[in-house]
MILUM-840286 format. One record per residue: x negated, y negated, z negated of N, C-alpha, C in turn; residue in one letter. Coordinates in steps of 0.05 Angstrom, whole numbers, plus 5000, padded with zeros to 4 digits. Atoms other than C-alpha are relative to their C-alpha. Example, Ala and Ser with C-alpha at 12.3 -4.5 7.8 and 13.67 -1.06 7.14 Angstrom:
REM MILUM-840286
498250245000475450904844498249765000A 501650245001472750214857501549784986S 
END
This chain:
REM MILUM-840286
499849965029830281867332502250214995X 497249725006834282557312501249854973X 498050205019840082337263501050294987X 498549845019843882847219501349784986X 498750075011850482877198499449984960X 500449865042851882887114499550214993X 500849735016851783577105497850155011X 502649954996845583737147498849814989X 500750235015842983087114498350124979X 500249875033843683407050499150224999X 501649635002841684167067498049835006X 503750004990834383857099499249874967X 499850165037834683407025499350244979X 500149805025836383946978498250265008X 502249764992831684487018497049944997X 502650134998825783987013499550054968X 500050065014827183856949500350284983X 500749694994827684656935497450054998X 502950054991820784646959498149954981X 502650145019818084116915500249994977X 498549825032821184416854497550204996X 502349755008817284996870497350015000X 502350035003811184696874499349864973X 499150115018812684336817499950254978X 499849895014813684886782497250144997X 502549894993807985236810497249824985X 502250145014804184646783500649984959X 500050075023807084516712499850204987X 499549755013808885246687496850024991X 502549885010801385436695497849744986X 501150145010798884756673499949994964X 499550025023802584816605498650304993X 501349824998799385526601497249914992X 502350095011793085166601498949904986X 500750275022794084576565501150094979X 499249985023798284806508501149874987X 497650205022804084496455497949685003X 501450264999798383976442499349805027X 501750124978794883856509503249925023X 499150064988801183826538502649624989X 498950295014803783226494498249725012X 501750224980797582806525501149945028X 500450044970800182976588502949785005X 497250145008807382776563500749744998X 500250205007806182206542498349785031X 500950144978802281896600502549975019X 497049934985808882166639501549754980X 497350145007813081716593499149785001X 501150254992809381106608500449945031X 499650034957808281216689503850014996X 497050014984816281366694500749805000X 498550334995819080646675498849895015X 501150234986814280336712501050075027X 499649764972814980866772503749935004X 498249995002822580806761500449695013X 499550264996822680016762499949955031X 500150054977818879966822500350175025X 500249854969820280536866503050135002X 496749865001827580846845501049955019X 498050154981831380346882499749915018X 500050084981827380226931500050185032X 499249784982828180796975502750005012X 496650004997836180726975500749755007X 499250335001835779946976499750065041X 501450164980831479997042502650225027X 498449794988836280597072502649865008X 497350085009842580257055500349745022X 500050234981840079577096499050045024X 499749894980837480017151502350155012X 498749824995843480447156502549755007X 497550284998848879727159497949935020X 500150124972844479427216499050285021X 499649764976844080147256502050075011X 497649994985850580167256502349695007X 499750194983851179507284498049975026X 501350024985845579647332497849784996X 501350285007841179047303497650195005X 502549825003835079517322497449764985X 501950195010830578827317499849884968X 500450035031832778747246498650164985X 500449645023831379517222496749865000X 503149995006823879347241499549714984X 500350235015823778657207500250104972X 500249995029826379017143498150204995X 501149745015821679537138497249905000X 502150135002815779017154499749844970X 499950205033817578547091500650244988X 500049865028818479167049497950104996X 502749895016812479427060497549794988X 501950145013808878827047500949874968X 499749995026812878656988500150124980X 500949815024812979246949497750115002X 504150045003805279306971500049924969X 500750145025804378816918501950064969X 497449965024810579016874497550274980X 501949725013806079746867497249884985X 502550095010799579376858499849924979X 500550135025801778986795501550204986X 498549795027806179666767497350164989X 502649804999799080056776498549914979X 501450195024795479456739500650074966X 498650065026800579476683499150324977X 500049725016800280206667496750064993X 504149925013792080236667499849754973X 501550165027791779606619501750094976X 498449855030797679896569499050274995X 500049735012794680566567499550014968X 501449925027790580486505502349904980X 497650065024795880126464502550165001X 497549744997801280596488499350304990X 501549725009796681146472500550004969X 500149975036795780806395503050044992X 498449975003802680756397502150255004X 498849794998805081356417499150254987X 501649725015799881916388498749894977X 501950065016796381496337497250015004X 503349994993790181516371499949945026X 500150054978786981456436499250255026X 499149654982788282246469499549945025X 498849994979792382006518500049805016X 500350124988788981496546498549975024X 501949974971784281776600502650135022X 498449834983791482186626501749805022X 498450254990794881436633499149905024X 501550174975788981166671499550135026X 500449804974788981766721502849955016X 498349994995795781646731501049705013X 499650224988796580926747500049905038X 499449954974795480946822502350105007X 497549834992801381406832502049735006X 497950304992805380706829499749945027X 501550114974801780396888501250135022X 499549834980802180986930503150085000X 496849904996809981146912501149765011X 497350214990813280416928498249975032X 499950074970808680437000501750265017X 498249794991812081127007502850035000X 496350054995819181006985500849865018X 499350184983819580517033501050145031X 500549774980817080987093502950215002X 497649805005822781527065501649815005X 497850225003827780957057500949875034X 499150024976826980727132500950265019X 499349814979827681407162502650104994X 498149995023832981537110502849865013X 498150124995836981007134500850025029X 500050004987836381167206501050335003X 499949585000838881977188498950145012X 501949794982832882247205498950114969X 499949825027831982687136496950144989X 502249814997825783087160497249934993X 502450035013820382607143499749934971X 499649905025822782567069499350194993X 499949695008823483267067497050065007X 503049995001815983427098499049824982X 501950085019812182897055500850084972X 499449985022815683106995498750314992X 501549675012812983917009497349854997X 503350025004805983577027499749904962X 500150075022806383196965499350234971X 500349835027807983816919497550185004X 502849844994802384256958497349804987X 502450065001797583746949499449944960X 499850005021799383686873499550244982X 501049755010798684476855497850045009X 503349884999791784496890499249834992X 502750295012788083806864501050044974X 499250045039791683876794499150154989X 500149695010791084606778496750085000X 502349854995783984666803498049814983X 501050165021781984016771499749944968X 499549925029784584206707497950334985X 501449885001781384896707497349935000X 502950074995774584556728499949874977X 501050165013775084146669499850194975X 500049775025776784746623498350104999X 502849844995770885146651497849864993X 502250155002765984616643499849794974X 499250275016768384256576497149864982X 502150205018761984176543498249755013X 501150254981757883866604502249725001X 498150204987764383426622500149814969X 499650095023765783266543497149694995X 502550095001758383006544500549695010X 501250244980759382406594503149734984X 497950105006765782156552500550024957X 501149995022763182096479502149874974X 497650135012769381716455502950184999X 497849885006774182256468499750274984X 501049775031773982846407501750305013X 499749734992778283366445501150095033X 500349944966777783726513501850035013X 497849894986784583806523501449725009X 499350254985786283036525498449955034X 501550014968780883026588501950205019X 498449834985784383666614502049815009X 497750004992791283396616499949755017X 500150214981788182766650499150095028X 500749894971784983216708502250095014X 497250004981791783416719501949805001X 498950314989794482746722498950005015X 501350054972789382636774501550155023X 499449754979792383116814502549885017X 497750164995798982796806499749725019X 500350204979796582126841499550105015X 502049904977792082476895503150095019X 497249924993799782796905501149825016X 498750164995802182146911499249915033X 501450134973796581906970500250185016X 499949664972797382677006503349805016X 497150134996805582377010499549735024X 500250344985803681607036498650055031X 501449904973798381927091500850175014X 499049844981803082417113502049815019X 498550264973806981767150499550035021X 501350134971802081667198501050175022X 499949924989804982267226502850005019X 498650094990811482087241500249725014X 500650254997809481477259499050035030X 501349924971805781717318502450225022X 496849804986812382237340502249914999X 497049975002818281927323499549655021X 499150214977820381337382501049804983X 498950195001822180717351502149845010X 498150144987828180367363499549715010X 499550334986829379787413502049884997X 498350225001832979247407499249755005X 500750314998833278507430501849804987X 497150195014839078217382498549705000X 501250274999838377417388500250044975X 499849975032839877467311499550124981X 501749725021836277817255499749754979X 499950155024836077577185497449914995X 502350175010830177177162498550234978X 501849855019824677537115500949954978X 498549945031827777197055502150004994X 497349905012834177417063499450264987X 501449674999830678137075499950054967X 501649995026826278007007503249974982X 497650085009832277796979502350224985X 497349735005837878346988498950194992X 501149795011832378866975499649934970X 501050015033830978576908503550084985X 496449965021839678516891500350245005X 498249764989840279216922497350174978X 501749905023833979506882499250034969X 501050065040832579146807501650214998X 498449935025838479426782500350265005X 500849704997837880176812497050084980X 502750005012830380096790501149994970X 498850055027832979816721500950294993X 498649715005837480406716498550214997X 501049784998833180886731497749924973X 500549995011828680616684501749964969X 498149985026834180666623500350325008X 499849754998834781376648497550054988X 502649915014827581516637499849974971X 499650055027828781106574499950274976X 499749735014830281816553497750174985X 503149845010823682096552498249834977X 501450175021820881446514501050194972X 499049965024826281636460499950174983X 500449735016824982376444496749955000X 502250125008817182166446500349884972X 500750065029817181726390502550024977X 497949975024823781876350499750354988X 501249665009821382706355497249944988X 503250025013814482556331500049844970X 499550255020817181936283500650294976X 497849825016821882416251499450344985X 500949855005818183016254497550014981X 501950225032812182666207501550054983X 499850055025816282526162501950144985X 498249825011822483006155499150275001X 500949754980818683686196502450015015X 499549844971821084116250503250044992X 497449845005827484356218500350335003X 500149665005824985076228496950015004X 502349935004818485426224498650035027X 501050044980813285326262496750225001X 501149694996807085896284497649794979X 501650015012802285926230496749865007X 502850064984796085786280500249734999X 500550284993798285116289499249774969X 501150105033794984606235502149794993X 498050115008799284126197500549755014X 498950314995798583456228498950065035X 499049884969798683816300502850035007X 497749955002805683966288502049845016X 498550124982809883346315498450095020X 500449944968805283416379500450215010X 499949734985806084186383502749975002X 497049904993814184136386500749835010X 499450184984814483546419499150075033X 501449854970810183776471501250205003X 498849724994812884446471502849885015X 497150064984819984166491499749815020X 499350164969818483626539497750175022X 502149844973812784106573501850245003X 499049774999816884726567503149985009X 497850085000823984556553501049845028X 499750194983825084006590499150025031X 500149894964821384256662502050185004X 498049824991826084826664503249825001X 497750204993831584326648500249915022X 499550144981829683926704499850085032X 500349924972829184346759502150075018X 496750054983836584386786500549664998X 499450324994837483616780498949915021X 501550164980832383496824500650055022X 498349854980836283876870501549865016X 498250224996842083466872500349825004X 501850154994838582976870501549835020X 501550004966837982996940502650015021X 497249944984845683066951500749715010X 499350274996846682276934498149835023X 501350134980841382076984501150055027X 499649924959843282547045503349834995X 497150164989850782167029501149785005X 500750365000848181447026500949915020X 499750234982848281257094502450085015X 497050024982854681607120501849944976X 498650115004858381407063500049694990X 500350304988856080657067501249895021X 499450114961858080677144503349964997X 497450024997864880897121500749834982X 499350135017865780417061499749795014X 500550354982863079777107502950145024X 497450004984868480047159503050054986X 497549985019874180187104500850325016X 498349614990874681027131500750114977X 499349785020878681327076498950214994X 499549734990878381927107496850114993X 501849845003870882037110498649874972X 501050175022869281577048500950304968X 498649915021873282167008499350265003X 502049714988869882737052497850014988X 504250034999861982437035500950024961X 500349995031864782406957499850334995X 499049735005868583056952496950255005X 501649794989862583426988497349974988X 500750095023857783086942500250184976X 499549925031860683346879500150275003X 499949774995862683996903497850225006X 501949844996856984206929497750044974X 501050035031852883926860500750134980X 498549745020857384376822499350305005X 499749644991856984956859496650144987X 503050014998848684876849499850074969X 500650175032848884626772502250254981X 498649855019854585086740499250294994X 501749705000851285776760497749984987X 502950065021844985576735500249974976X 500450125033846385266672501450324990X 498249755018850785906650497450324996X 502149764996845286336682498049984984X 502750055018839585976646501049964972X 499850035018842985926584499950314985X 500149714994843786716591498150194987X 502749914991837486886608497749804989X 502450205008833286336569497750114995X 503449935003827886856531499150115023X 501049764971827387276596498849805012X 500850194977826286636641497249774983X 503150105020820486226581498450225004X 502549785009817386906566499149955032X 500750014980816486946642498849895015X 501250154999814986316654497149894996X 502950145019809586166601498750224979X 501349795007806886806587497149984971X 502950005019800586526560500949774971X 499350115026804286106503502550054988X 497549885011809186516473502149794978X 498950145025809286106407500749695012X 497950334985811685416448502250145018X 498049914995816285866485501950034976X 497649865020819986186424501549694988X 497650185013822385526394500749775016X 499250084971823885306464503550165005X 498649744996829285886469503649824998X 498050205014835285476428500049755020X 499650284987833584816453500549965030X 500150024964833485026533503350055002X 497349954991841485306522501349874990X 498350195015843684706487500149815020X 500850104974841084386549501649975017X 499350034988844884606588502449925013X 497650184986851484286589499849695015X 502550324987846683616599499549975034X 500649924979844183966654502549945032X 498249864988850784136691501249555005X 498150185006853083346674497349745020X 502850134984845383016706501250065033X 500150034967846783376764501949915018X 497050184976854383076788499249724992X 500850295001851282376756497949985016X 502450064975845682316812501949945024X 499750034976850382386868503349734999X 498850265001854881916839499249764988X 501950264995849981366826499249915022X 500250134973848481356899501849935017X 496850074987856181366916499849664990X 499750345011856580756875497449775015X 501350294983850880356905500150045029X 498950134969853680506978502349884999X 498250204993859080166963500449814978X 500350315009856779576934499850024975X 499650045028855879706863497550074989X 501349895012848979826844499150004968X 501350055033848079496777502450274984X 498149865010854180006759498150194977X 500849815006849680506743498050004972X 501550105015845380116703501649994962X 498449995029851379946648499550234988X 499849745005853180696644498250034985X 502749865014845180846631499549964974X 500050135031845080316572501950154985X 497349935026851080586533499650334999X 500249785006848181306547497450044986X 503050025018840281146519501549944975X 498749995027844580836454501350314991X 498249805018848081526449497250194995X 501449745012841481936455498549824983X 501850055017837581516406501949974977X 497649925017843281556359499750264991X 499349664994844682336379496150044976X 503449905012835582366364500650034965X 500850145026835881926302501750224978X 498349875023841582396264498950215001X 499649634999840283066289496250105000X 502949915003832783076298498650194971X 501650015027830183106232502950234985X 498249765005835383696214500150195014X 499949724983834884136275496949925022X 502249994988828583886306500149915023X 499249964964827784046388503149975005X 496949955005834684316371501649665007X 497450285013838183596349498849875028X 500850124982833983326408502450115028X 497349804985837583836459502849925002X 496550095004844583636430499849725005X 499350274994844182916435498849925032X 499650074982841482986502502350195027X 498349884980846983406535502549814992X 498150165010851482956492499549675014X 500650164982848682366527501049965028X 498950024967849082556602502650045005X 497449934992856482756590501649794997X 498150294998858082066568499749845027X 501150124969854081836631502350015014X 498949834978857682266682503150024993X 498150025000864282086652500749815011X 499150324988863781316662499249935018X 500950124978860281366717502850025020X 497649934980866381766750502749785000X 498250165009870881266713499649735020X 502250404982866480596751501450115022X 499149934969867680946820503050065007X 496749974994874781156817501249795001X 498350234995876980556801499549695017X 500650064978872580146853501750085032X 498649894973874680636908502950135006X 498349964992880380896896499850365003X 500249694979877881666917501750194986X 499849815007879782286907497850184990X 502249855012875982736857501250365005X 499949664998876483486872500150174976X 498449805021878683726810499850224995X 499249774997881784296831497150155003X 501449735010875584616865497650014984X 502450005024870584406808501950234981X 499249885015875584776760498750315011X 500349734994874685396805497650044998X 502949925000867285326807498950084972X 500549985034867185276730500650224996X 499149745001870785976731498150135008X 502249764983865886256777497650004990X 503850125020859085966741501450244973X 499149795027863686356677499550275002X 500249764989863886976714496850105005X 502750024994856086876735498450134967X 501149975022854286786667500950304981X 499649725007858287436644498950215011X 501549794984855587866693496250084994X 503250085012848087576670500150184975X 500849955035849387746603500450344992X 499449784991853288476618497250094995X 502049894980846688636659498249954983X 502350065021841588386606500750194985X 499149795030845188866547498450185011X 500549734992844189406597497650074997X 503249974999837289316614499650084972X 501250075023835489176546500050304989X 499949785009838089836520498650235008X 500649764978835690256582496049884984X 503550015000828089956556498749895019X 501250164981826489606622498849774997X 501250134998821489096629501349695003X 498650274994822388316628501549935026X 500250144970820788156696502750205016X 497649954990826188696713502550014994X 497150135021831988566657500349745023X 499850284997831087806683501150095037X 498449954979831988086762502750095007X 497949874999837088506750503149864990X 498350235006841987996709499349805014X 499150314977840287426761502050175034X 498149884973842787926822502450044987X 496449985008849388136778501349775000X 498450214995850787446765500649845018X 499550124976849987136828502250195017X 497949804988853587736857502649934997X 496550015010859887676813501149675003X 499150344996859586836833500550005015X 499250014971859386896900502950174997X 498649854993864987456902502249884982X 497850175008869586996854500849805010X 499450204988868286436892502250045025X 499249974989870286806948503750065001X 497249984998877287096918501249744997X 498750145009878886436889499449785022X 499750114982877186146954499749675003X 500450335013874585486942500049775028X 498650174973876484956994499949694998X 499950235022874384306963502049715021X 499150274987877883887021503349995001X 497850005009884484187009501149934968X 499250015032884184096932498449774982X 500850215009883083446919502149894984X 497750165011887383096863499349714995X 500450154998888782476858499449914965X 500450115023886182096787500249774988X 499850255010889281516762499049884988X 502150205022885080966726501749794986X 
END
């Protein structure tokens, strides 16, 4: 079994995850293209149903199963590792079976409840599998995971995105090309774009089963460990610790998602009955409206938002199981290395970007979503309001997994609650006055409460050192990034040059002038750690 340290851990993590961004992107960019402000609100909406469930049952169980592989590997209990990975797959078998159930029988009432009709109810029922197939797969990731073997995460996660841009994309097209035959066999639904956005849901499960069947292949290559320990824990201790080490990650993660419920029906609520807060493109008809700017920002907005988080993601996983090893052994030393290197590196990822994409917002929509200008343009505002949100998501991921290696998972859960109250608050005032906009602000205003108390929970658990110092410097250099962006955009702009090359030309200056500040100001994150009293 090959092992990696943390920081190869985390490069095979954040390079996978790189990957499945870009297929990701590859899949959503040209989907919303297809589907449109509206069609992409069907799709939206099915998405805000699958995540809590998806969240409940599969968040925590990937980290739960890592976390109790990674404490008996490094006791050598080899005969346990395979005991826990037998009871998890047969218990969250059934865990997926009844999340899958749940989400096909709520579609239609979630549908009435969410769109006032029944749209978005063929996108729900395409989508319900995806459960099933994610908690037999988290599991899979979660044992190799805990064993620091990185690589079969990282491969099922590209298969996954490959198999999601060709079954989604082509399935969606086929239903566009053919809408009258297809319309024909489905006499209950009135427009072609709710079917659309369900063929690319389909795509999305099929995604899920490419992921689960890429196992078998490690399964057949990678050597299993031996062990004959007389002592191994019983199945329902197993069942047991996975449930205390999981609900409340799961939980959490579904209060995170919570998010998406909230701009769903408080942007649509609000938008009914106050409007948009600014004007909206003449083409669109009147009681299209909440779905065209709602959709427009969580199909538009919101993917570009999320495509650096997912990044980082990937930092808190690769640091799970070496800083677990060092928290069950009490190592200061490397307990303050797996944080520091954590955050630092999440920064370095998250501060250039957000400054860059805040920058560069019409250059990087127009580019993006060529074929819907008018859900781009009042996208523009709401993506650079974003992005302090952005910048504040991505150091809260890798310290939610700090916190449940050392013993604290419900931690994360509090935090989540007291940050869904601030964005349905943040929605409820600002919506209905700035629109997308008020949405935007109350969710960057959100994650910063997050990512305060989360840091606040952990410091004063562990004790660590927060790196301070070289986040300040990184914050300088993301400053510098974003000046150089913006410089380099005037220029273009004036010289007459083309999008696609304005937009190249301000991402090479700014990355140029980051790297080359980083470099004078010499960033060192293991020397410049301060200490933070609680």
């Amino acid at each position: 079994m090959r092992k990696q340290n943390i920081l190869k851990g985390s490069i095979i993590l954040m390079i996978s995850a790189v990957v499945a961004k870009g297929f990701g992107a590859l899949f959503k960019i040209p989907l919303t293209n297809l589907l449109g402000g509206v069609g992409m609100s069907y799709f939206s909406c099915a998405y805000s149903l699958f995540l809590p469930v998806y969240a409940l049952t599969v968040t925590g169980l990937s980290s739960a199963v890592a976390r109790m592989t990674a404490q008996s590997a490094a006791l050598g209990m080899y005969g346990n590792i395979r005991r826990i990975r037998s009871t998890a797959l047969l218990m969250f078998t059934a865990v997926g079976a009844v999340g899958s159930a749940a989400v096909y029988l709520l579609a239609y009432p979630f549908s009435l409840l969410s769109t006032g009709g029944a749209e978005a109810v063929p996108a729900l029922m395409m989508i319900a599998p995806a459960v099933l197939f994610g908690c037999i797969t988290a599991v899979e990731r979660g044992y190799y995971e805990g064993m620091s073997n990185m690589y079969p995460t990282a491969l099922s996660q590209a298969v996954e995105g490959a198999v999601k841009v060709g079954a989604g994309l082509w399935l969606c097209g086929f239903v566009n090309s053919h809408g009258s035959a297809i319309m024909a066999h489905f006499p209950s639904v009135t427009d072609i774009r709710a079917l659309s956005a369900a063929a690319g849901i389909l795509g999305v499960s099929l995604s899920s089963l490419g992921a689960l069947l890429f196992f078998a292949v490690p399964a057949l290559l990678c050597r299993r460990p031996k062990g004959g320990e007389a002592h191994m824990q019983s199945r329902r201790e197993i069942a047991r610790e996975l449930a205390l080490t999981a609900l409340p990650v799961g939980v959490s993660s579904v209060v995170t998602n919570l998010t998406s419920l909230v701009d769903m029906w408080t942007m649509i609520a609000c938008i009914s009955h106050f409007g948009c807060g600014r004007a909206v493109p003449a083409t669109v008809a009147e009681q299209d409206i909440p779905n065209f700017v709602y959709g427009s920002f969580a199909g538009i907005a919101l993917t570009v938002f999320n495509l650096v988080p997912s990044v980082t993601n990937m930092l808190g996983k690769g640091a799970l199981p070496s800083v677990t090893a060092a928290w069950s052994s009490r190592d200061r030393s490397a307990l303050e290395a797996g944080t520091s290197q954590a955050l630092v590196t999440a920064a370095a990822i998250a501060v250039p970007s957000a400054f860059g994409l805040g920058v560069l917002a019409p250059e990087v929509l127009r580019l993006l979503f060529p074929l819907q200008s008018d859900e781009a343009e009042i996208c523009i505002s709401a993506l650079r309001l974003l992005m302090v949100g952005m910048v504040c998501l991505c150091l809260s991921f890798p310290v939610f997994s700090l916190l449940q290696a050392v013993g604290k998972p419900s931690a994360p859960l509090k935090v989540m609650l007291m940050g869904t109250a601030v964005k349905l608050a943040g929605n409820l005032a600002l919506v209905p006055l700035l629109g997308a906009d008020g949405a935007a602000i109350s969710t960057s205003v959100c994650y910063a409460a997050i990512l305060a108390a989360a840091l606040v929970v952990y410091v004063r658990v562990t004790g660590a050192f927060l790196p301070v110092a070289a986040l300040l410097k990184i914050l300088y250099a993301g400053a510098m990034c974003g000046g150089g962006a913006y410089l380099a955009d005037g220029i273009c702009r004036r010289s007459g040059t083309s999008n696609a090359v304005t937009l190249a030309a301000s991402v090479g200056a700014g990355a140029a002038l980051y790297f080359v500040s980083l470099g004078l100001l010499s960033v060192k994150h293991k020397n410049a750690a301060v200490r933070i009293q609680m």
